[in-house]
N, C-alpha and C positions, 0 to 999 in steps of 0.2 A: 465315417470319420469326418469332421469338421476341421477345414483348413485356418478359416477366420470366422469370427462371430461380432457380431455388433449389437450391443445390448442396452437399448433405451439408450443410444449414441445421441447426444444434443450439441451443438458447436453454436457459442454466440462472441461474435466481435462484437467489441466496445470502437464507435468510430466519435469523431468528433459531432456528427449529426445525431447520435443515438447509438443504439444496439443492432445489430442485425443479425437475425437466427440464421445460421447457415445449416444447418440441421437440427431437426427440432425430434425426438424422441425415436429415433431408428434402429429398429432391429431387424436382423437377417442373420443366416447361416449361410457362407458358402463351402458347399462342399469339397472335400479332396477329393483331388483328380478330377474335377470337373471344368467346366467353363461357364462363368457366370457373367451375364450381361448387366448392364445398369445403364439405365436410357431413361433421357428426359431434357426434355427442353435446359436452354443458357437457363444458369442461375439457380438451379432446381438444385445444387448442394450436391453432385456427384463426383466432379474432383477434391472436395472440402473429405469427402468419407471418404475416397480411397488417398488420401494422405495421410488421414490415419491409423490406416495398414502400417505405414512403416516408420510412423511417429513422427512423422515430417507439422502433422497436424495433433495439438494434443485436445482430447472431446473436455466441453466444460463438465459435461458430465456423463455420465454412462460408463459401459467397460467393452474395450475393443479389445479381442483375445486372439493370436498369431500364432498357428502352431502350438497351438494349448500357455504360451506365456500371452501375459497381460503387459502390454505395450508400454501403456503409461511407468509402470513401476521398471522399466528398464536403464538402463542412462550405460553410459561409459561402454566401455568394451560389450555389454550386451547386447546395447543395443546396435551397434556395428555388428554384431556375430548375426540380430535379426535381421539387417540390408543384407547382409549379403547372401540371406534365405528368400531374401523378397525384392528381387528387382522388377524395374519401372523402364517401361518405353514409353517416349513422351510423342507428342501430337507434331511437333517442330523440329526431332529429331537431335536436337541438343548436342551436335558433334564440333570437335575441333577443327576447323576448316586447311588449318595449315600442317594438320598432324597428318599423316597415311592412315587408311582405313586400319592396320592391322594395332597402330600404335591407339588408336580409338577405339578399339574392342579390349585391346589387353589394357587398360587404363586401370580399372576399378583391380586387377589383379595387382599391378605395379604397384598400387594406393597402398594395399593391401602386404606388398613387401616379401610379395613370392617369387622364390628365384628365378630368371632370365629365362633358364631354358626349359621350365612351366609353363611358366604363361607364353611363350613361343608356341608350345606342342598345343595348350589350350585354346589360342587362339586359330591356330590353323583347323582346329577339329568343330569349331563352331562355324566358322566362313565356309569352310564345307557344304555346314548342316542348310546355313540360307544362299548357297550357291554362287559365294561369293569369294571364291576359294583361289581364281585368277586376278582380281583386284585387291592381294592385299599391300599393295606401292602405291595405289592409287591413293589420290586426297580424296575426300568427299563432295569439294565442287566439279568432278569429274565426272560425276556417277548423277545417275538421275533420281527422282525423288524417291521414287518404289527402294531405289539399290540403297539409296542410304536409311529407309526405313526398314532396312535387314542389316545394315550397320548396326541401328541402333538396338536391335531385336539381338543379333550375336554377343555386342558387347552386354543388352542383362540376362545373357544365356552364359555368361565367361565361369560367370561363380557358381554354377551349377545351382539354382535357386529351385526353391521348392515352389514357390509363387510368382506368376509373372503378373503384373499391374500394367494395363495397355490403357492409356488418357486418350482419346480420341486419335488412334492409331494410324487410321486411315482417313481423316476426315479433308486433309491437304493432297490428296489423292485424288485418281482419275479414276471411273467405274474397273476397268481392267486392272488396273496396278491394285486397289482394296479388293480384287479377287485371290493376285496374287500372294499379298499379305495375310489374308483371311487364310488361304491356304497351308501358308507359313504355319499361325498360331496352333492350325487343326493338329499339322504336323508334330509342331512341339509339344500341345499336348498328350497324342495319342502313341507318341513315339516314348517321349522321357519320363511320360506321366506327371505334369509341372502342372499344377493349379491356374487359371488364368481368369483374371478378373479385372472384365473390358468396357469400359464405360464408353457412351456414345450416344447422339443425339438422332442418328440412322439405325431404325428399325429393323432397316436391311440386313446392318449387320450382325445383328443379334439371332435374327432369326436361322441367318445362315448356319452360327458356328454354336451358339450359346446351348447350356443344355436347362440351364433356368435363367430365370430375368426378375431382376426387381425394378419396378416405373416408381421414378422421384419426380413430387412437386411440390414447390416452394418448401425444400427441407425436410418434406418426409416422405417415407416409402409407401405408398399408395395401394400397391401391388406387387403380389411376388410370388412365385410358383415356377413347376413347369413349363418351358417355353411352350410345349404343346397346348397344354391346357390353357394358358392366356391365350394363345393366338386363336385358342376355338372359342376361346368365352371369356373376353374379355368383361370386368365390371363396372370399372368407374372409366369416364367420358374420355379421359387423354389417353388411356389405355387402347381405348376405341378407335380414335384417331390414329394412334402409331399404328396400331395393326391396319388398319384403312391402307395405308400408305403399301404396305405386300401385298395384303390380300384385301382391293376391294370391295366392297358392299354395296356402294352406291350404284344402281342401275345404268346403263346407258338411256338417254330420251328415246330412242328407237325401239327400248327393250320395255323402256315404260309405258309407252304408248300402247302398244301389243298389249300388256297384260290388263292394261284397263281398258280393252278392247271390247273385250267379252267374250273373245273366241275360245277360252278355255273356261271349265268347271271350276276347277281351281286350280290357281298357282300356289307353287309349294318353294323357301328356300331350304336346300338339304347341307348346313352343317358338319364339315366331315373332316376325320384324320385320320392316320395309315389305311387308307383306299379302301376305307367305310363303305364309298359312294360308289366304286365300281361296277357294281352290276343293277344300278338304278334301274336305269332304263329300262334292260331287258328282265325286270323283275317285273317290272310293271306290265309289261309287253304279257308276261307268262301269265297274267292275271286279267286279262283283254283291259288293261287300260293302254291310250295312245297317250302315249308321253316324249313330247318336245322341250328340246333341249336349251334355255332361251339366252343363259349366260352361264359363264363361271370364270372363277378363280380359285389359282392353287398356289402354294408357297412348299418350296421345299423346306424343311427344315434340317437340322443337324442329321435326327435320327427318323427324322417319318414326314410325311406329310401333312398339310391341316390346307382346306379351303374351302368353298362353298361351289353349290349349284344352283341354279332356279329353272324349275319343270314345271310347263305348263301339263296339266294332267286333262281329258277329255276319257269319255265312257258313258254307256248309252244308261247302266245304273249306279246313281253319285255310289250308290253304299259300298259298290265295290271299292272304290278309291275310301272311303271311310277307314271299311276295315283294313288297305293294302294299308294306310298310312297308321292306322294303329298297332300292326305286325311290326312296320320300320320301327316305332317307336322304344322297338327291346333289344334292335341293331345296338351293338358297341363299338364305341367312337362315332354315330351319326344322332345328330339330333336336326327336326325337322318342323318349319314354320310356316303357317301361310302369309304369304306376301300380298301386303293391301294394296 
């Protein structure tokens, strides 16, 4: 099933200097019950589309569909019934600094006009859930950034939502605290089952928690699949780059050097996801090739692995390494290159 769909999505402001596309013909499916990344450099149009998840944003043209309703044609009490299926944690955390944490999470319930001692039991059952269950007296200039970024996280969990919208979640964050958060998300998703679709400009985090990814530039989706599958094979040049950024490619000078040395027959990079690569070496070994190990990188992903190796290979007859490398070649999930 499909949670949200965007179909030939285009958004242009009229400004006084001109027009400016802020997405220009986007389409994608994210799935239910999944977690869907959306990374891409400032500017690239990724909070312009997930605003209009919840009609915040209306497309000049195309059709964004929400739980099987079509967003545009909602208005009035629908589209209020659609917020409160699809809440948003924003990047700044957007809290009332003079209210108590507990009065900032049950807020969108009070809006909402649900009695007292509801949204009392509901908000105690969400500060719970992000372990925040002893500060609900507290204000939020008490709490440090992580704690109020699960403020913001319990109160668009209050309404029980079927889609959570995270705008640069962690990006105000320190490496430990956007572990913590990332944690959070994994949890909400795989606990309540809530759709979550997280936009961000760190590759890192997409890769840790996302179960697909679409890469936006200047307005349109470039790319989008499988997080596995992009991270092993990326196509177009920025895609390359963000994955660069987890997992590597570029040699070290020490490594480069060695390999244009000459002391090996040939060097191979091996390509690899859910531990393809594992028994490289000693496959080679079993075959009288000597194979050193000269670098790698590996990225954990959500549900599996992806990363590379580079094996210098030696053997006293090249054909053996021929044909060992033509065997790899029907290995699943490794594909394998030689390196110049």
């Amino acid at each position: 099933m499909v949670a949200v769909s965007f179909r030939n999505v285009s958004k242009v402001f009229e400004t006084k200097a001109g027009s400016i596309t802020a997405l220009d013909d986007v389409s994608a499916e994210v799935p239910a019950g999944s977690i869907f990344g959306v990374v891409g450099t400032s500017g690239a149009g990724k909070s312009t589309l997930l605003r209009t998840v919840n009609g915040l944003e209306k497309p000049t043209s195309g059709v964004v569909q929400v739980l099987g309703k079509e967003v545009t044609k909602l208005n009035g009490s629908d589209l209020r019934g659609l917020r409160r299926e699809v809440s948003m944690v924003f990047q700044h955390f957007n809290l009332l600094n003079s209210q108590s944490v507990a009065h900032n999470v049950g807020l969108p319930l009070v809006l909402a006009g649900t009695p007292r001692a509801q949204v009392k039991k509901r908000v105690a059952e969400v500060l719970a859930m992000v372990g925040l269950d002893t500060r609900a007296e507290n204000t939020p200039k008490q709490l440090s950034g992580g704690q109020r970024q699960r403020v913001g996280i319990a109160r668009a969990l209050v309404t029980n939502p079927k889609i959570l919208i995270c705008d640069e979640p962690t990006s105000a964050l320190d490496p430990i605290t956007t572990n913590q958060i990332l944690d959070l998300l994994l949890k909400v998703n795989s606990e309540l089952g809530i759709t979550v679709l997280i936009i961000t400009h760190q590759m890192s985090v997409v890769s840790r928690i996302a179960d697909h990814i679409a890469v936006m530039e200047h307005g349109r989706v470039i790319e989008n699949g499988d997080v596995a599958q992009v991270f092993a094979h990326p196509q177009q040049e920025l895609t390359r780059q963000f994955v660069e950024t987890v997992v590597p490619q570029k040699l070290p000078l020490a490594i480069e050097q060695e390999v244009r040395s000459g002391k090996f027959d040939r060097v191979i990079r091996a390509i690899h996801n859910g531990g393809a690569a594992r028994d490289l070496i000693s496959d080679f070994a079993n075959q009288g090739i000597q194979a050193s190990l000269l670098h790698a990188s590996d990225a954990a992903l959500r549900r599996q692995s992806v990363g590379t190796v580079v094996i210098g290979l030696s053997a006293q007859n090249a054909s053996l390494i021929d044909a060992s490398l033509a065997h790899l070649s029907h290995r699943p999930g490794l594909e394998v290159e030689d390196v110049n």
